[in-house]
C-alpha positions, -999 to +999 in steps of 0.1 A: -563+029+102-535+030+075-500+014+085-466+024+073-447-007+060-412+001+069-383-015+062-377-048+080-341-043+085-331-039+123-301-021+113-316+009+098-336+012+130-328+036+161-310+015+188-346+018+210-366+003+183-336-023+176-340-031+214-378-041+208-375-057+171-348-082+190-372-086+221-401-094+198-381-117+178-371-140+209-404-134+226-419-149+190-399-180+191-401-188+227-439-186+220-437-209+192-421-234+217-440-229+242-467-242+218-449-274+214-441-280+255-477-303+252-458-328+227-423-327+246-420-356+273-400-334+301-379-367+308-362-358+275-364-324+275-372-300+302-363-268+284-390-267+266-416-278+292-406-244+314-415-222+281-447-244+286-454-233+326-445-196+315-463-193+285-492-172+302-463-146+308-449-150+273-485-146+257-486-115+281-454-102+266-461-109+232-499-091+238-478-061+248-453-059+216-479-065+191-500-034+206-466-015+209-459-021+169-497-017+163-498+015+176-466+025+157-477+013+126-451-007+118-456-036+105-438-057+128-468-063+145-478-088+121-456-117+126-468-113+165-499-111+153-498-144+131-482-165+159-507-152+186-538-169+165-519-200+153-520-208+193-556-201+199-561-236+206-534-235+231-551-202+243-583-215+253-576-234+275-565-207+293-595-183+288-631-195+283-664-181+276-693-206+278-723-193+295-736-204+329-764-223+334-786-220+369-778-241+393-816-236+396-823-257+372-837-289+384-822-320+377-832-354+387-794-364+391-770-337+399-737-344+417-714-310+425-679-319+432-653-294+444-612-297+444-594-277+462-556-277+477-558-261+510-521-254+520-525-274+550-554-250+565-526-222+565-509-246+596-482-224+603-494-193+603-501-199+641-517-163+648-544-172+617-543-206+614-576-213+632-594-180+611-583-191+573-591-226+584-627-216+595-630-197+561-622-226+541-646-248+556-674-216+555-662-213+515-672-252+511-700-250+531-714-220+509-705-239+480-726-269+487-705-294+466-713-334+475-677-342+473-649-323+480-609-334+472-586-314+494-547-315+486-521-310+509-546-321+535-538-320+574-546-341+605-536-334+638-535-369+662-532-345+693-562-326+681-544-293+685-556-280+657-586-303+646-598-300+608-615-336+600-640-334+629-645-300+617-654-307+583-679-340+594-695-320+615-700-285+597-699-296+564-727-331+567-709-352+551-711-387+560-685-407+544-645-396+541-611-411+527-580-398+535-541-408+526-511-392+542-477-392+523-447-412+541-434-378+555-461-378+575-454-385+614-475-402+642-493-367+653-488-345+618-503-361+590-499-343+559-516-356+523-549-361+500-588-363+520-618-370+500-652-364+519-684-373+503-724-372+511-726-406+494-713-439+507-674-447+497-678-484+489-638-488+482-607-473+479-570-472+472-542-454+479-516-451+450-478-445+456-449-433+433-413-445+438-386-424+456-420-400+462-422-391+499-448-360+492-468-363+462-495-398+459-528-404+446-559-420+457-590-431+445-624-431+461-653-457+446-688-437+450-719-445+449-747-420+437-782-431+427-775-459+405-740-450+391-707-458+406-678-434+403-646-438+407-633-400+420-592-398+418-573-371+439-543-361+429-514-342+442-483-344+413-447-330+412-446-305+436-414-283+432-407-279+467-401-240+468-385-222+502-394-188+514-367-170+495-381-186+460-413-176+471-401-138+473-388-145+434-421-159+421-446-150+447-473-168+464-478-183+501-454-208+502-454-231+534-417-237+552-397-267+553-399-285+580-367-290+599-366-327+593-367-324+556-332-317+543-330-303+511-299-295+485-295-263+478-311-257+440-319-229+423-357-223+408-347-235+368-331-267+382-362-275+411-387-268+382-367-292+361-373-318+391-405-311+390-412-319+353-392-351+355-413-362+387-444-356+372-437-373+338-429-401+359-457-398+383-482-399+355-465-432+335-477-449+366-512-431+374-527-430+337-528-470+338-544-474+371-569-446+361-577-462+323-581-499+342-609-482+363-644-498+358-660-473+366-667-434+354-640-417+368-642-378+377-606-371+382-590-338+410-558-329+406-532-303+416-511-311+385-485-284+396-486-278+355-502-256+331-528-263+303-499-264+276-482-287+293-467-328+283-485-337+322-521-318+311-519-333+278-517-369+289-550-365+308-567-340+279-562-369+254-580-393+280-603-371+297-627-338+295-617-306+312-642-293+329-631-257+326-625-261+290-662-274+287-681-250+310-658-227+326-660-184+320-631-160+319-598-164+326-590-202+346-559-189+365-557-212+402-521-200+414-519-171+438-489-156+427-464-126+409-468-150+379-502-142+360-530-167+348-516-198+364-537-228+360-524-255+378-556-274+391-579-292+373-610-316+372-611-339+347-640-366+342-653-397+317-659-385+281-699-402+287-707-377+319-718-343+314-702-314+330-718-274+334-708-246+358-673-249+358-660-225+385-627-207+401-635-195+430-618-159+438-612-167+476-576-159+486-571-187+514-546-206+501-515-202+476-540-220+452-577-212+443-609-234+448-626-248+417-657-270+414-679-283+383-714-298+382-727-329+366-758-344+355-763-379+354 
């Protein structure tokens, strides 16, 4: 298809197609630095880590302005163009297309693991609670993985509303860890739960400073031969409220009435956030690097793919999706598109197939699991 070079200069143009030759030029540039948010240590500067969490939306934008110029044949399409490829590396981690293997296939050591943040088994949604809790544990129970990480785990004490039983006795697993954050109370405990068909030989339970929500545990595991050590991580959350929620959508869970929060906008809890978890992670990379072990690592990250926090592990670590995943990785449910914010990470020496996301809507994030072979 032929395309009419016109002139580059924006003031010969009519004030609609001024309006789009200025949006494509800032949607350009924050794409450019979005592509450096992986480099940028949040602690330092935390404006370019948010063009890092919403660079799915500025990829999007940019997608649509290089189709709108393409279509006009004009040739500002190609400086969108140009800047779209220069990322692909950035881009797949996003979007992947590696063919699945049969789980079929028979292998003499195979070891499914699953990570998955359950929002509490939808706790306060006390007309559903029960059902979305039953559909989780009949998602992971279809899935068949031989360990599971569960984030924003719950325990109930008064057995009102029972979920480890649950699990032990539907699921057949044998051997569970679990660590509740200090804001837990005597009856509500709120944190991380490992649960595993294979003996737990040792764990730990890893705390960050001034952190009364987010912690990190480790699990060692014994399967055939080999010992792993499994991590399960929950990092920065950004503590949204229900009226955020309405802004960037998803199923938020309330604050409880004995946690008092100042009053922040989004930008400045996001900016929290990515101070917390750079400071989360200059604790747990050590303890994770000493292990002596393999170490298979779940984590609600809270972060996306192009970010300083996913970086720090992707330097260390394989990404499972990245390695064996299909189509587009997106875990958040929400009005913001292709959010990937968990992740499973393992030892550069294991092998990893089947990378998967599950579709389920249960929680405000999405289920995802990977195989291994031993």
């Amino acid at each position: 298809m032929p395309v009419s070079i016109f002139n580059f200069g924006i003031k010969k143009m009519k004030w609609k197609a001024k309006v789009l030759a200025y949006a494509t030029i800032v949607f350009n540039f924050l794409l450019i630095i979005s592509y450096l948010a992986f480099l940028s240590d949040p602690a330092k500067n935390t404006w370019i880590a948010l063009t890092g969490l919403l660079y799915p939306s500025i990829l999007f934008l940019n997608l649509v302005l290089f189709l709108i110029w393409f279509f006009k044949k004009n040739i500002y399409f190609l400086p969108t163009l140009i800047i779209i490829i220069l990322g692909m590396y950035h881009h797949s981690r996003f979007i992947q297309l590696n063919p699945k293997i049969s789980s079929n296939i028979s292998y003499k050591d195979k070891l499914k693991v699953m990570s998955f943040n359950v929002r509490l088994f939808d706790l306060y949604n006390w007309k559903k609670n029960e059902e979305i809790k039953s559909k989780i544990i009949a998602l992971i129970k279809d899935q068949k993985p031989d360990i599971v990480c569960l984030q924003e785990y719950f325990y109930d004490n008064n057995k009102k509303f029972v979920t480890r039983e649950n699990i032990l006795e539907e699921l057949s697993f044998k051997y569970y860890h679990e660590s509740f954050s200090s804001e837990s109370n005597k009856n509500s405990m709120f944190g991380l739960a490992t649960f595993s068909k294979y003996p737990i030989i040792n764990k730990e339970k890893i705390e960050f400073k001034d952190e009364k929500s987010n912690h990190c545990m480790w699990s060692d595991i014994v399967f055939k031969k080999d010992t792993l050590r499994v991590f399960n991580a929950h990092l920065g959350s950004i503590r949204f409220n229900y009226s955020d929620y309405k802004i960037i959508g998803g199923k938020g869970r309330p604050i409880r009435s004995n946690q008092k929060k100042p009053k922040q906008n989004i930008i400045n809890k996001l900016k929290i956030g990515f101070k917390n978890r750079s400071i989360q992670l200059k604790k747990l990379i050590p303890f994770i690097k000493d292990s002596p072990f393999k170490e298979i690592i779940c984590c609600d990250l809270n972060d996306t793919p192009i970010s300083y926090a996913y970086n720090s592990f992707n330097r260390l670590y394989v990404d499972a999706f990245t390695k064996s995943g299909f189509g587009i990785g997106g875990t958040y449910i929400g009005k913001i598109p292709f959010l990937r914010i968990d992740y499973i990470w393992h030892d550069k020496t294991l092998e990893s197939f089947n990378f998967q996301t599950h579709q389920e809507s249960l929680s405000d994030h999405k289920a995802i699991s990977a195989e291994f072979i031993f």
